[in-house]
N, CA, C and O atoms as a printed pandas DataFrame, in Angstrom:
     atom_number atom_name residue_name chain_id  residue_number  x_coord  y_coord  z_coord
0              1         N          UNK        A               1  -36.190   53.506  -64.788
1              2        CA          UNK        A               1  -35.725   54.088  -63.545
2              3         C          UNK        A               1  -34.199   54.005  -63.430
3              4         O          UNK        A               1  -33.574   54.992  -63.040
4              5         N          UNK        A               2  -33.557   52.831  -63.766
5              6        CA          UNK        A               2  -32.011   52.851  -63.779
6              7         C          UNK        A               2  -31.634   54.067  -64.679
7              8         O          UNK        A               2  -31.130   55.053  -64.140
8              9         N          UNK        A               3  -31.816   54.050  -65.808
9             10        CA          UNK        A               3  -31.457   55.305  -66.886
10            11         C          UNK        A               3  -31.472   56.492  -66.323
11            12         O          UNK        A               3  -30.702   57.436  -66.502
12            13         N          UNK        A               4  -32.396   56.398  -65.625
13            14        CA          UNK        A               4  -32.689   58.214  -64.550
14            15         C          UNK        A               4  -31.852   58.358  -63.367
15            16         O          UNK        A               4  -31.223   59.385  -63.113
16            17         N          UNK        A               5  -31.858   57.205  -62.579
17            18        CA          UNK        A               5  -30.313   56.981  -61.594
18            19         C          UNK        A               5  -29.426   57.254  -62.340
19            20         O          UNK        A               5  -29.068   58.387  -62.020
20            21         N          UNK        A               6  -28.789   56.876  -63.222
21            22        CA          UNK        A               6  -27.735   57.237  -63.679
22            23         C          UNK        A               6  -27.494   58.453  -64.487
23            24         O          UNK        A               6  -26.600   58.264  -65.312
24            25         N          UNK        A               7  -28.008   59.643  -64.514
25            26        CA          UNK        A               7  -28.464   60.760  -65.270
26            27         C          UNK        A               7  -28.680   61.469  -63.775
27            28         O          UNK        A               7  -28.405   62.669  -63.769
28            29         N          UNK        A               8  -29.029   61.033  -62.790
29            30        CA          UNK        A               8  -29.405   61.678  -61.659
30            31         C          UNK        A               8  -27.944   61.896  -60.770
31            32         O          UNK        A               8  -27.285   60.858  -60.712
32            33         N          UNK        A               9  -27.619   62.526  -60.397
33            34        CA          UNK        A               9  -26.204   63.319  -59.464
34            35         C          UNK        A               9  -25.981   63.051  -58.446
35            36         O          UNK        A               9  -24.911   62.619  -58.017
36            37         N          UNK        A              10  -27.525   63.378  -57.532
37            38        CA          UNK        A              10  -27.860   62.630  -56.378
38            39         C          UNK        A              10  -27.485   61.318  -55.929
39            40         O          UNK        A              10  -26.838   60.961  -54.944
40            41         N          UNK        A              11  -28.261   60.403  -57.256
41            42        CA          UNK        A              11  -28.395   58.833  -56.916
42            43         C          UNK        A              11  -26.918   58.990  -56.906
43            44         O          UNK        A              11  -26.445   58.610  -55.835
44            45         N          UNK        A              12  -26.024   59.434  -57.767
45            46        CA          UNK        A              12  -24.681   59.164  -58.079
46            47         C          UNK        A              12  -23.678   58.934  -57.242
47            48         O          UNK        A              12  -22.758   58.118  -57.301
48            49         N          UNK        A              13  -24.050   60.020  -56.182
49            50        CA          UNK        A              13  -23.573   60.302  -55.076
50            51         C          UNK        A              13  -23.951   59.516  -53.629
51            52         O          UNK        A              13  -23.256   59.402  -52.620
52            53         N          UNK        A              14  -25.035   59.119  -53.849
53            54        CA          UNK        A              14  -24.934   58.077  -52.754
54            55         C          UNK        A              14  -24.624   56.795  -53.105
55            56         O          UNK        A              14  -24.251   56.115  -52.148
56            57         N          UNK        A              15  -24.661   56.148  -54.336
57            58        CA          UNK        A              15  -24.518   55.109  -54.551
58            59         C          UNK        A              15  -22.433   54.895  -54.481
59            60         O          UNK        A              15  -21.766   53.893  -54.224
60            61         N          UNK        A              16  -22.044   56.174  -54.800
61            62        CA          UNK        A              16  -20.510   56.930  -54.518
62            63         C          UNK        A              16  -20.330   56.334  -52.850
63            64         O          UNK        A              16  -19.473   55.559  -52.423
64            65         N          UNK        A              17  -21.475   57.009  -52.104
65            66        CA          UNK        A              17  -21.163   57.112  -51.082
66            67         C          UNK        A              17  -21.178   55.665  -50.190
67            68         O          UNK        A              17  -20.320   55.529  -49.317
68            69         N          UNK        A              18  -21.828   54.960  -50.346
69            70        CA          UNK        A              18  -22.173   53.501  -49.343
70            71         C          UNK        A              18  -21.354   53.024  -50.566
71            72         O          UNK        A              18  -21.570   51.954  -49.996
72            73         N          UNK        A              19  -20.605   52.728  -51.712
73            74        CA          UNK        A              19  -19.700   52.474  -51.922
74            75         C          UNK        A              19  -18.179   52.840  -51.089
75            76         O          UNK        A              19  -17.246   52.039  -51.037
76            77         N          UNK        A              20  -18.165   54.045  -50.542
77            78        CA          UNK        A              20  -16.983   54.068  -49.614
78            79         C          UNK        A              20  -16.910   53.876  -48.377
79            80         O          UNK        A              20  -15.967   53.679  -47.610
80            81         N          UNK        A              21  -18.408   53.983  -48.212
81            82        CA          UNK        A              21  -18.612   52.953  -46.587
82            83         C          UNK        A              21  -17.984   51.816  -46.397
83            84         O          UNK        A              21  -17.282   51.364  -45.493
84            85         N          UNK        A              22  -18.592   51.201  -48.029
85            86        CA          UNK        A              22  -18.494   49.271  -47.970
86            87         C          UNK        A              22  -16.838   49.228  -47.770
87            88         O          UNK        A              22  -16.204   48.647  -46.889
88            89         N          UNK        A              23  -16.181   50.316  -49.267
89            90        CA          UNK        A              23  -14.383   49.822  -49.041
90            91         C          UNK        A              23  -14.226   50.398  -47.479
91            92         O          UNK        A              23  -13.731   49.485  -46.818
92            93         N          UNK        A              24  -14.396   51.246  -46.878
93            94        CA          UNK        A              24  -14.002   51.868  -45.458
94            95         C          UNK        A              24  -13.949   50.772  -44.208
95            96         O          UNK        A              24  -13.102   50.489  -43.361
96            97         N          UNK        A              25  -15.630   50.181  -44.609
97            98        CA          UNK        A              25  -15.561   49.335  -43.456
98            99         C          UNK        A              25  -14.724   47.478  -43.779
99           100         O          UNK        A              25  -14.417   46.669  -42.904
100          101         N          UNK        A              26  -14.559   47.310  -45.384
101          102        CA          UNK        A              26  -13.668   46.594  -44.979
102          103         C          UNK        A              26  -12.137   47.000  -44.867
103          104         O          UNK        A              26  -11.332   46.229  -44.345
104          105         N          UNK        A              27  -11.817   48.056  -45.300
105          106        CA          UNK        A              27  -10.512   48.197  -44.907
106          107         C          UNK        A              27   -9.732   48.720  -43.485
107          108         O          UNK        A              27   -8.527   48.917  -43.333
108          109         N          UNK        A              28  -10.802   48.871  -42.527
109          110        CA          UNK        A              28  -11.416   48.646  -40.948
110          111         C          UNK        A              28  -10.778   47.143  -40.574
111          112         O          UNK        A              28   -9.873   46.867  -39.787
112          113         N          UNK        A              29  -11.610   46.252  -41.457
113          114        CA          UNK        A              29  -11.658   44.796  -41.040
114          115         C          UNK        A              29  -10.429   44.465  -41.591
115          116         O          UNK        A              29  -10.093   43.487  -40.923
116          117         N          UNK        A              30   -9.728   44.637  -42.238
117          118        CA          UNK        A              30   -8.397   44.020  -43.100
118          119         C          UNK        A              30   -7.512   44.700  -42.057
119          120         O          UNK        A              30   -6.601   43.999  -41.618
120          121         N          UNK        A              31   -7.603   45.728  -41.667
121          122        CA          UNK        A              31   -6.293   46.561  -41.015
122          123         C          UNK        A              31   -6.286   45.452  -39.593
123          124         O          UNK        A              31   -5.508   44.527  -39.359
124          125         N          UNK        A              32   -7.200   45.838  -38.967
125          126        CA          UNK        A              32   -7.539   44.787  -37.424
126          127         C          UNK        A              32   -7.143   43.067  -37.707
127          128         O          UNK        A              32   -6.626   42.311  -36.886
128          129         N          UNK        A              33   -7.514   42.774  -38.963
129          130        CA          UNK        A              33   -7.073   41.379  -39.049
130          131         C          UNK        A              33   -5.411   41.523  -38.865
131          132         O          UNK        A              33   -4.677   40.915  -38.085
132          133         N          UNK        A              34   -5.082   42.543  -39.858
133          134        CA          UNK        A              34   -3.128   42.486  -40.244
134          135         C          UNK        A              34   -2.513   42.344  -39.277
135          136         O          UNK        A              34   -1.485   41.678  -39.161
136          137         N          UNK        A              35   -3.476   43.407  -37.852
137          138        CA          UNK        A              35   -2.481   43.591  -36.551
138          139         C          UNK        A              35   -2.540   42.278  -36.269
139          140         O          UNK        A              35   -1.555   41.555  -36.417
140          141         N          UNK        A              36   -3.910   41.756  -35.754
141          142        CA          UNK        A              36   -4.192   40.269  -35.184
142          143         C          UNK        A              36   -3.053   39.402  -35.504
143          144         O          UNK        A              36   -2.199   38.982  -34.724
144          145         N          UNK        A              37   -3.182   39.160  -36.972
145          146        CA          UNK        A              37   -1.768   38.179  -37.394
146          147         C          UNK        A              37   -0.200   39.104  -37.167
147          148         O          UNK        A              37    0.850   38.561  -36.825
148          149         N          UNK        A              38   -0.317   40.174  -37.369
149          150        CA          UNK        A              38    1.549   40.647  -36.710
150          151         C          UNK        A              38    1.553   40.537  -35.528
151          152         O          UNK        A              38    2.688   40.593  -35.054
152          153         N          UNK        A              39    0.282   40.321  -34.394
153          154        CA          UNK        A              39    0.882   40.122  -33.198
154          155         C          UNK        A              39    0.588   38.503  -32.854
155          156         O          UNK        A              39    0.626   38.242  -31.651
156          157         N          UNK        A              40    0.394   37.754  -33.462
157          158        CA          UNK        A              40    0.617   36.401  -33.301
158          159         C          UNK        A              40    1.386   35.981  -33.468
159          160         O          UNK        A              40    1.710   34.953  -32.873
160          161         N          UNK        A              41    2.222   36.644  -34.525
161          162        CA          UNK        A              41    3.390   36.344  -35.614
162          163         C          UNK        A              41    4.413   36.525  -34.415
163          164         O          UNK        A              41    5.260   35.701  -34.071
164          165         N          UNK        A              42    4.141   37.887  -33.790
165          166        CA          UNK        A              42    5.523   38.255  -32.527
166          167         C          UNK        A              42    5.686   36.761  -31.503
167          168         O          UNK        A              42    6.722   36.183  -31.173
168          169         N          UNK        A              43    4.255   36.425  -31.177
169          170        CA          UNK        A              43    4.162   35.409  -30.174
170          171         C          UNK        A              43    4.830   34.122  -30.714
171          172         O          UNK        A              43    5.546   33.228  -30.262
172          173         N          UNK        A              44    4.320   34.414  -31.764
173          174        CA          UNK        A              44    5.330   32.815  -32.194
174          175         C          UNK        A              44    6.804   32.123  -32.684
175          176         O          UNK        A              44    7.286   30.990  -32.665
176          177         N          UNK        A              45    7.284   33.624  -33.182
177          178        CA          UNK        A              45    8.711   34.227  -33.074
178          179         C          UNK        A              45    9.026   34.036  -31.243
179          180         O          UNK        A              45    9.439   32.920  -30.931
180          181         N          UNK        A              46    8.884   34.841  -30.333
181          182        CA          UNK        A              46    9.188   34.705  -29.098
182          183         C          UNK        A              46    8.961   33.286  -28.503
183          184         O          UNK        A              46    9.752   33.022  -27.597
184          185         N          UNK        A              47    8.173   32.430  -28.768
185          186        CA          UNK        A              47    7.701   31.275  -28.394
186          187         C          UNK        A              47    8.725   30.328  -29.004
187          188         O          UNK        A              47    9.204   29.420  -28.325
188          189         N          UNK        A              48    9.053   30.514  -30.217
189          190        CA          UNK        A              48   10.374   29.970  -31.205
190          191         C          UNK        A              48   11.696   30.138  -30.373
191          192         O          UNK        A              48   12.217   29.148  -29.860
192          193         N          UNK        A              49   12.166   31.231  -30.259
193          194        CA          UNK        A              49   13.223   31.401  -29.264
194          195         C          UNK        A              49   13.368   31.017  -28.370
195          196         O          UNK        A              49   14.390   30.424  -28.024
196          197         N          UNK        A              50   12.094   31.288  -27.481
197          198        CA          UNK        A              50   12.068   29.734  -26.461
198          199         C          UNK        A              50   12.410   28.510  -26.001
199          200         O          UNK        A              50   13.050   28.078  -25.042
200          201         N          UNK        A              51   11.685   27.952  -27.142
201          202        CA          UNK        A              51   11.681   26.605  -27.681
202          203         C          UNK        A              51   13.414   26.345  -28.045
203          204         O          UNK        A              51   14.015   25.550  -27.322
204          205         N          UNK        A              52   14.138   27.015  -29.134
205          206        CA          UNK        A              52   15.429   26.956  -29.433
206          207         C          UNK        A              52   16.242   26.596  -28.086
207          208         O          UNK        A              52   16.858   25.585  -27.747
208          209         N          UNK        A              53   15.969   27.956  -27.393
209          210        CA          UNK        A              53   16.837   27.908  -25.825
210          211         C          UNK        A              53   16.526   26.855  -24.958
211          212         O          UNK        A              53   17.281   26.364  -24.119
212          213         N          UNK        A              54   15.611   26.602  -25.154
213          214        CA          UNK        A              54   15.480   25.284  -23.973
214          215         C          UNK        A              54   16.260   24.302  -24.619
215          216         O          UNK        A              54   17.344   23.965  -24.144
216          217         N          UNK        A              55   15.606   23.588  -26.133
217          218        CA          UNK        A              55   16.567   22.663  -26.622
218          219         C          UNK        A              55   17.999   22.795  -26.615
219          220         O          UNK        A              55   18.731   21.848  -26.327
220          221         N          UNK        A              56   18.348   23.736  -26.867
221          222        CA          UNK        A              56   19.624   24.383  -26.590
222          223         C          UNK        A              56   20.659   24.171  -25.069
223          224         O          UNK        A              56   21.854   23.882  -25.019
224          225         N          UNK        A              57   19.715   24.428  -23.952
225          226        CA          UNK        A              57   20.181   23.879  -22.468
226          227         C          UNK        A              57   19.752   22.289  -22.239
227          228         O          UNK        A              57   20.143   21.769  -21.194
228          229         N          UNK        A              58   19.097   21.626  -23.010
229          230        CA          UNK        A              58   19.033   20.259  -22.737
230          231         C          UNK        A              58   20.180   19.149  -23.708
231          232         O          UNK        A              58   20.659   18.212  -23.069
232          233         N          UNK        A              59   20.549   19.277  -25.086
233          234        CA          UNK        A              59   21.326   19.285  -25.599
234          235         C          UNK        A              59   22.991   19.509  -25.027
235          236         O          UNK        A              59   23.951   18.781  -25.279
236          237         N          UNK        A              60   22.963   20.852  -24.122
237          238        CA          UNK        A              60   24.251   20.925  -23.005
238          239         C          UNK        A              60   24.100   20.048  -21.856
239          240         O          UNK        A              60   25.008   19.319  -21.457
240          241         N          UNK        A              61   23.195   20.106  -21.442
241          242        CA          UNK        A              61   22.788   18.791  -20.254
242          243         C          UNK        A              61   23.258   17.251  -20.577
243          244         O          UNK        A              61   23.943   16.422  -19.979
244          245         N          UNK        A              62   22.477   17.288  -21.947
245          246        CA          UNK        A              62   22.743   15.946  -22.450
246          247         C          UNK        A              62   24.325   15.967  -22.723
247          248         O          UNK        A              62   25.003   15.289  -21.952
248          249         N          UNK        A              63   24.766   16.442  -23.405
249          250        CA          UNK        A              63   26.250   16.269  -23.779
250          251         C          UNK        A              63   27.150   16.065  -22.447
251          252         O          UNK        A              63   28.000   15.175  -22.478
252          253         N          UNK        A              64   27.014   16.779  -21.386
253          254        CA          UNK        A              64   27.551   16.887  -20.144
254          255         C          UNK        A              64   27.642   15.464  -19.337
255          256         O          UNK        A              64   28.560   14.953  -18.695
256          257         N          UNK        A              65   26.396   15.065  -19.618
257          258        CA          UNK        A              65   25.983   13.566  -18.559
258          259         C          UNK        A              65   26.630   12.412  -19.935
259          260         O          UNK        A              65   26.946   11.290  -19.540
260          261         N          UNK        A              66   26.766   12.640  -21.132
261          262        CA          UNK        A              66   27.745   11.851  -22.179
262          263         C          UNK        A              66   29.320   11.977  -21.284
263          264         O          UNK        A              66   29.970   11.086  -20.737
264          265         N          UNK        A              67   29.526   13.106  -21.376
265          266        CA          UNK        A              67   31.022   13.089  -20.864
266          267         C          UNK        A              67   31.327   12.912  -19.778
267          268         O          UNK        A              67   32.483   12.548  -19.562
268          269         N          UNK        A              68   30.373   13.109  -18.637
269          270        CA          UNK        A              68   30.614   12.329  -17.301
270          271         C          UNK        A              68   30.806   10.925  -17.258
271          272         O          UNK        A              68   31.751   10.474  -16.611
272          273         N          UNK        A              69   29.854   10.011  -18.002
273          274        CA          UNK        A              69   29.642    8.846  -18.412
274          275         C          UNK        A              69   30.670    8.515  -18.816
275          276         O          UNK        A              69   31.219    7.747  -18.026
276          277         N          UNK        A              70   31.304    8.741  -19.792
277          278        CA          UNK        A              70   33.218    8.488  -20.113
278          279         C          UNK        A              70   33.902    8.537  -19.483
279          280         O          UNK        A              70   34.748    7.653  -19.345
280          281         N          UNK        A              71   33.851    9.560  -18.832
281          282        CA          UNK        A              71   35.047    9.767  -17.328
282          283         C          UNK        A              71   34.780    8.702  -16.523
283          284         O          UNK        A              71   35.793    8.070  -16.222
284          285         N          UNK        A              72   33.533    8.201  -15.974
285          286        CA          UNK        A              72   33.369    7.564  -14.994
286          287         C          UNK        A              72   34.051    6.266  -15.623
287          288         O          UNK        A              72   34.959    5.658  -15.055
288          289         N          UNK        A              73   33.459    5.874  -16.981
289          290        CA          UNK        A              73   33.742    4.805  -17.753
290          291         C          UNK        A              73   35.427    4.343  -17.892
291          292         O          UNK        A              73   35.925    3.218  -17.944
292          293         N          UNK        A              74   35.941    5.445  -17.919
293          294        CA          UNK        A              74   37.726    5.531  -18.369
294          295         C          UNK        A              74   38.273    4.987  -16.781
295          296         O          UNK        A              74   39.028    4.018  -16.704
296          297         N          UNK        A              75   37.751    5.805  -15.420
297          298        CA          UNK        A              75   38.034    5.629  -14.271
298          299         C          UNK        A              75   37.811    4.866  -13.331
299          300         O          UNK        A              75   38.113    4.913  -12.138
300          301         N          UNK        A              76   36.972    3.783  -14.255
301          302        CA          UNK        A              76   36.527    2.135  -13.594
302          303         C          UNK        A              76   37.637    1.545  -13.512
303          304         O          UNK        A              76   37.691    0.388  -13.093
């Protein structure tokens, strides 16, 4: 029966065919994953910048209350 599937045009063709289902529907599932991770990727980039800027205004905070601390220190 395989020998005749494969001699057969028909079988050829569907076995063709739910072969491009199978790549179709995973390349369905691969595309939807890619976005999933490029838009996590954005969130965590933006979430990064965040994070930078805050450390960034606490670091000025901190340095600020250093140099007050001297002044006050120099003006005892």
């Amino acid at each position: 029966m395989a020998a005749m599937s494969q001699n057969d045009p028909i079988a050829q063709l569907k076995a063709l065919a739910e072969r491009f289902d199978r790549l179709a529907e995973q390349h369905r599932r691969l595309a939807e994953e890619n976005r999933s991770l490029r838009q996590a990727q954005e969130q965590l980039v933006a979430e990064r910048a965040q994070l930078l800027n805050k450390n960034e205004q606490a670091r000025s905070r901190v340095e600020a209350m250093i140099a007050r601390l001297k002044s006050l220190e120099h003006n005892a």
